[in-house]
C-alpha positions in Angstrom: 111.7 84.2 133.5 114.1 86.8 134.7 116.7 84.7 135.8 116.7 82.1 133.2 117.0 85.2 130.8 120.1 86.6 133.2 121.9 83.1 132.7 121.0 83.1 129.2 123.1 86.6 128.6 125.7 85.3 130.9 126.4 82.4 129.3 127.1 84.4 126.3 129.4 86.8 127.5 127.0 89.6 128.3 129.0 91.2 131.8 125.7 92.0 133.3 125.3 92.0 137.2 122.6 91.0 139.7 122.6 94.2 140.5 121.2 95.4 137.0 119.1 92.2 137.1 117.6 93.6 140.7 116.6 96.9 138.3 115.2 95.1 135.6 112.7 93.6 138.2 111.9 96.4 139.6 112.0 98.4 136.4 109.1 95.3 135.3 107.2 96.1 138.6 106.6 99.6 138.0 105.4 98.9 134.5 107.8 100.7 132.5 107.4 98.0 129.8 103.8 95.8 129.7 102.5 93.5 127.8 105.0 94.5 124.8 107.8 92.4 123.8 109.3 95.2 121.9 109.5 97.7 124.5 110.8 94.8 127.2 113.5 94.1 124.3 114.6 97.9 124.4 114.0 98.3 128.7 116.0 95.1 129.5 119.0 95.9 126.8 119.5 99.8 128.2 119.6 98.1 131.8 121.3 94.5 131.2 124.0 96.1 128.8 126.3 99.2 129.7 128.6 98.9 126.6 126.9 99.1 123.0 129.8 96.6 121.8 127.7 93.8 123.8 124.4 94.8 121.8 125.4 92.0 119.7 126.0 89.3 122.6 122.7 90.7 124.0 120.8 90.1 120.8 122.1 86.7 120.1 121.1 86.0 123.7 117.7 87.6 123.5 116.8 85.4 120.6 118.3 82.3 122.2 116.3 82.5 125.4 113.1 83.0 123.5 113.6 80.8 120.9 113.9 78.1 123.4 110.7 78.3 124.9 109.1 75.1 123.5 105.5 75.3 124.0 102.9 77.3 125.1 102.9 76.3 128.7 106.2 77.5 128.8 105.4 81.4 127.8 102.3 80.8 130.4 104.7 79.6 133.4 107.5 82.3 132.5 106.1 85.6 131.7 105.3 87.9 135.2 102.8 89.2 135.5 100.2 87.1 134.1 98.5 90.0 132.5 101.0 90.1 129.9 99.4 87.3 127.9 96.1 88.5 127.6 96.9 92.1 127.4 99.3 91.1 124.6 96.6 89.1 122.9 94.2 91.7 123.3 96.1 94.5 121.7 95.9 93.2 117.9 92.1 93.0 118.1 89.4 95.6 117.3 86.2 95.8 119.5 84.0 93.6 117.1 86.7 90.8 117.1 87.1 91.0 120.9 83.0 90.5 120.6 83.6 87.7 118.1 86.8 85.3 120.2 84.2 84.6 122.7 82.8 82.4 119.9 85.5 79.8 121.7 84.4 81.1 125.3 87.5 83.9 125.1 91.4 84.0 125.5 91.7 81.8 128.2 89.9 78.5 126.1 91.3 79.9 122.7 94.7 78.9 124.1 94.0 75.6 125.8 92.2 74.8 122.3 95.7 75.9 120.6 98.0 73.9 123.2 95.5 70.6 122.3 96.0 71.0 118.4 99.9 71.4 119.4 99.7 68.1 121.1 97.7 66.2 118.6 99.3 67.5 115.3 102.5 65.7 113.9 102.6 67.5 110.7 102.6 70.6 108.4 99.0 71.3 107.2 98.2 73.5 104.8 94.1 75.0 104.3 91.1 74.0 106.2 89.1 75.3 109.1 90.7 73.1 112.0 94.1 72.4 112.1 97.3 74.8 112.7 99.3 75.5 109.1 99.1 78.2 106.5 96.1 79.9 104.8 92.3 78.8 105.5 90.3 79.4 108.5 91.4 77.8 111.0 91.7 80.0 114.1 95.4 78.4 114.3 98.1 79.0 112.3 99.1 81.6 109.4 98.3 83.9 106.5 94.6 82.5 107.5 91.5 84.0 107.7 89.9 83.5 111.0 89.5 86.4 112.9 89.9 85.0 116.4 93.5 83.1 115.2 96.9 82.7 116.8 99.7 82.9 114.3 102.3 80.3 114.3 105.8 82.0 112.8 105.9 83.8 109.1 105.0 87.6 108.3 102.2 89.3 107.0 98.6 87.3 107.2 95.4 89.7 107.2 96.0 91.7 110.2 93.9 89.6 112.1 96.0 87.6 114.0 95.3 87.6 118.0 99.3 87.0 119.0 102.2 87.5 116.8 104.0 83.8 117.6 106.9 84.1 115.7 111.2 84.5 116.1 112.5 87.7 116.7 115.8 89.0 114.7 118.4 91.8 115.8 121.1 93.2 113.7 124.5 92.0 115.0 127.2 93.9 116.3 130.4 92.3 117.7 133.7 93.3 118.9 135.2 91.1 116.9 134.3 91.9 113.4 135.1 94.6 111.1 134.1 97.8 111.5 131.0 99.9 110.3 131.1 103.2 110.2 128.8 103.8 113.8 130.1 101.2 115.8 133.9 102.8 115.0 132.8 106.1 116.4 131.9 105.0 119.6 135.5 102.9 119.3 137.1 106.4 118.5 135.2 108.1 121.5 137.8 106.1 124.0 140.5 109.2 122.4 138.9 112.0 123.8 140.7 114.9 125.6 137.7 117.4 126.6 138.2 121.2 127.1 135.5 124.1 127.8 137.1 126.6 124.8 134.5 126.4 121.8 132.9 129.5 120.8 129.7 127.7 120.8 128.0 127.6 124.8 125.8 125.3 126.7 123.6 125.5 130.0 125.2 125.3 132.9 123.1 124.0 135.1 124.8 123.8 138.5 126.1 127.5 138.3 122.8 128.6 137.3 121.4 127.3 140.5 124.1 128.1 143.0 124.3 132.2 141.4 120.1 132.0 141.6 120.3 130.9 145.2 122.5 133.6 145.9 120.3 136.0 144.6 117.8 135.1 147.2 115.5 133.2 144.1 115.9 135.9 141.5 116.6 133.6 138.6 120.0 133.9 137.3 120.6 131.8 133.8 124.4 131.0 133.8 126.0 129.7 130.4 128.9 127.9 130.2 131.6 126.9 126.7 131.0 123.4 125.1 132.8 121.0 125.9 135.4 119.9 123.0 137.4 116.8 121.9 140.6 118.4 121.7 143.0 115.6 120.9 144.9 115.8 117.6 145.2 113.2 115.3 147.6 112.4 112.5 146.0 109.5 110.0 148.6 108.4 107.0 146.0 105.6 104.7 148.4 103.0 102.5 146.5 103.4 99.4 146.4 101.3 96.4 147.4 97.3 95.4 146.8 95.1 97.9 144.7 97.7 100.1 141.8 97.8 97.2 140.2 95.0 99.4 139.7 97.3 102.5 138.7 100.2 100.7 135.4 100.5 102.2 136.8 99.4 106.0 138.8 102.2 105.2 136.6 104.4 103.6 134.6 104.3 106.9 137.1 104.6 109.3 137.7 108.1 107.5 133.9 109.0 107.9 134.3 108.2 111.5 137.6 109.7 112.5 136.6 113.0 111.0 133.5 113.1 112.7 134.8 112.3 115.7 138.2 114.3 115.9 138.1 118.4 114.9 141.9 118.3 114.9 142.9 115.5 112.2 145.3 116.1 109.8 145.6 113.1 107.0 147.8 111.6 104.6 148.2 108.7 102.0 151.3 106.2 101.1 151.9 103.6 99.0 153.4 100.3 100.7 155.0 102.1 103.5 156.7 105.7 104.8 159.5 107.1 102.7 160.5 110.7 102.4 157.0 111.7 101.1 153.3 111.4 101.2 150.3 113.2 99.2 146.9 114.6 100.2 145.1 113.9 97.0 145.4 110.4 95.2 144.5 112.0 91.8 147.6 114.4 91.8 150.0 111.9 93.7 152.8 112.7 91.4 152.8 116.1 91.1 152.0 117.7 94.7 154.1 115.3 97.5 154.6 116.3 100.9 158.2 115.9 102.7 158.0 113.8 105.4 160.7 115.8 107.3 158.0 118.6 106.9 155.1 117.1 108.5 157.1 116.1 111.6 158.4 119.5 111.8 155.1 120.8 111.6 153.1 118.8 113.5 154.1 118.6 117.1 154.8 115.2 119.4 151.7 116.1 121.1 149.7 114.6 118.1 148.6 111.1 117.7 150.2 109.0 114.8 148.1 106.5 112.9 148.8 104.1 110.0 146.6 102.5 108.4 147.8 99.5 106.1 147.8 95.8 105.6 151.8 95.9 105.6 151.9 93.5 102.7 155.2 93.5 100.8 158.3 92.7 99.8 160.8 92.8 103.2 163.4 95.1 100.8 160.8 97.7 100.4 161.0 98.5 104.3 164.5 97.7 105.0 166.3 98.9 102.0 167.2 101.9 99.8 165.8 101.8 96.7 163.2 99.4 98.1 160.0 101.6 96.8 158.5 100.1 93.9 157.3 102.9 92.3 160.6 105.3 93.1 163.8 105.3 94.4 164.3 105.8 97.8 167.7 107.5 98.9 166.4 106.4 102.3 165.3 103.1 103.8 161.5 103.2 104.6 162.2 101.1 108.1 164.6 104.6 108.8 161.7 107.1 108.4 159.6 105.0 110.9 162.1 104.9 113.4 161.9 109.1 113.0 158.4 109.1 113.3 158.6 107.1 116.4 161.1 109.0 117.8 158.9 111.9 117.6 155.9 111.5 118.6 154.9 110.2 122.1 151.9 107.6 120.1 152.1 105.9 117.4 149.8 102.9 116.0 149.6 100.6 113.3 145.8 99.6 112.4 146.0 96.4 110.2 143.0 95.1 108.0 144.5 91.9 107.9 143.0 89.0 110.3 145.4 89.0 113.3 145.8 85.5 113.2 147.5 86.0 109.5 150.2 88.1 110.6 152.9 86.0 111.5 152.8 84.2 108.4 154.2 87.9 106.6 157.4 88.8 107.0 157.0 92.7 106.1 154.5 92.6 109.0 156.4 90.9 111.8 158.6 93.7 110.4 156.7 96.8 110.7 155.0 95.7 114.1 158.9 95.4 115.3 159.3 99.3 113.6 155.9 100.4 115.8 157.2 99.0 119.1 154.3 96.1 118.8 151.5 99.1 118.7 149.7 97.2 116.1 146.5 96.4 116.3 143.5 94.5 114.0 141.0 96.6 112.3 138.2 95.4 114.6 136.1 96.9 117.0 138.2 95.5 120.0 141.4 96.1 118.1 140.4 100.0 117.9 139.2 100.6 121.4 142.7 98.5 122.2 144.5 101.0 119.9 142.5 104.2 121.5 143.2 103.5 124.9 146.8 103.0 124.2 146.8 106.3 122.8 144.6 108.5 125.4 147.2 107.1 127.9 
């Protein structure tokens, strides 16, 4: 079973090892998970999978593998140790129905009587007290009535059902989709710059035990300063006209960045950088910030990211005047080429499907501005972006 599973998550791009496969064994041997689908589900995916980006590979995997067990022999062959079966059976009855399946002489003929009504029926059946389909009182089947039944896929029935035979489904995560709001924060995590000087302080465990031994015993509680992401981050959002269909990409991205970064500062534009930005959409046009003063006041140390589909007209980055909604004395491609200059990191994250890019011409553009540093506004385009910038 073990193995087959193994390929299974191999063959869909799961990088597990036989070394976590040799855990999972011996994980199964010591009966950390028994007789429970569920809990196997939850054992085999914390050993099999070391990267939560792979939970959906490992779920599509999961469900593959156990949706292609065809028959009952199958599940009887496959699952070690043979306990499982019965104990799993067991679990959804009472005492009185345990009492009442040896009516069919108990577990073991209730399933070779299920496997022969497999083999003999050819179609759906509905009602009735013999064959396997939905409702009546047949022992086979689902939403029935009998007691002593197996259920055969669907939700629900009366409770009474001696194994749950049905499909499993996960949610899906992949690295190549766009972003919710948990699945960026662990994205974001790759930026981290950690230093012991919060306010706020944490065991220490080690210390506590080296000063207690060195007081002969005498216990000796050491405390220690949390541990802080200390990295700063810069965020400028292009807001408005063709970004209103990434709102809500956007929109979580923001949740994300400030939960996961203490020092961010952020910013909005319209299109692309000129000589100001704004903090608050609603009063855009009556509090603007100089450019020139953010780089002045926030040092190269700090990490620069845009945020845009860089859809537009090629004038509006390469010429003055180019702004639709003002005009420029500047070209906006000039005030990139400062804000490159200054700051070690810069990135440009892009909504937009990759594969779309290099049919825009203001894009090509403005990945030439940002040195190539953009990246898609997936999961694997913001780890690829994150580790470019905790370089």
């Amino acid at each position: 079973m073990f193995i087959s599973l193994f390929n299974t998550l191999k063959a869909t791009g799961v990088p597990c090892t036989l070394r976590e496969l040799l855990d999972l064994i011996a994980a199964v041997d010591k009966r950390l998970a028994f007789a429970d689908m569920e809990k196997f589900y939850f054992l085999s995916r914390a050993i099999l999978v070391k990267d939560e980006k792979h939970y959906d590979k490992f779920d599509r995997a999961f469900d593959i593998y156990f949706k292609g067990i065809e028959s009952i022999d199958d599940i009887l062959e496959m699952l070690i140790p043979d306990e499982w079966l019965k104990a799993e059976f067991e679990k959804h009855l009472t005492e009185e129905e345990l009492k009442e399946i040896k009516s069919l002489g108990g577990l073991e003929k209730l399933i070779e009587a299920f496997k022969r009504k497999l083999e003999e029926q050819e179609e759906r059946h509905e009602g009735g007290n013999k064959q396997i389909g939905t409702g009546g009182t047949s022992p086979f089947g689902n939403s029935g009535e009998n007691p002593e039944g197996i259920r055969v896929g669907g939700e629900g029935g009366k409770g009474k059902a001696a194994k749950i035979w049905e499909a499993r489904d996960f949610k899906n995560l992949d690295d190549d989709v766009e972003l919710g709001t948990r699945n960026m924060k662990v994205a974001l995590r790759r930026l981290r710059k950690l230093i012991r000087d919060s306010a706020d302080e944490e065991f220490d465990l080690d210390n506590t035990i080296s000063s207690t031994a060195k007081k002969a015993g005498l216990l000796d509680v050491k405390f220690r300063p949390e541990k802080r992401n200390a990295v700063k981050v810069l965020v400028l959002f292009d807001v408005g006209g063709s970004m209103d269909p990434h709102i809500k990409v956007c929109e979580e991205l923001f949740s994300a960045a400030k939960t996961e970064f203490k020092n961010l500062e952020y910013f909005y534009f319209h299109n692309f950088i000129y000589e100001t930005v704004w903090k608050d959409n609603r009063r855009r046009q009556n509090e603007r910030i100089f450019t020139e003063d953010i780089i002045h006041k926030y040092s190269a140390d700090y990490k620069i990211i845009f945020v845009g589909d860089a859809t537009m007209a090629p004038y509006e980055i390469t010429n003055p005047g180019g702004s639709i909604e003002h005009w420029n004395e500047e070209a906006g491609a000039l005030w990139m080429k400062r804000m490159v200059g200054v700051y070690d990191k810069l990135v440009w994250l892009n909504p937009v499907p990759e594969e779309h890019w290099e049919y825009s011409a203001s894009v090509e553009l403005t990945r030439s501005l940002v040195e190539d540093n953009m990246f898609p506004l997936t999961i694997r385009g913001l780890e690829e972006s994150m580790a470019y910038l905790s370089k």
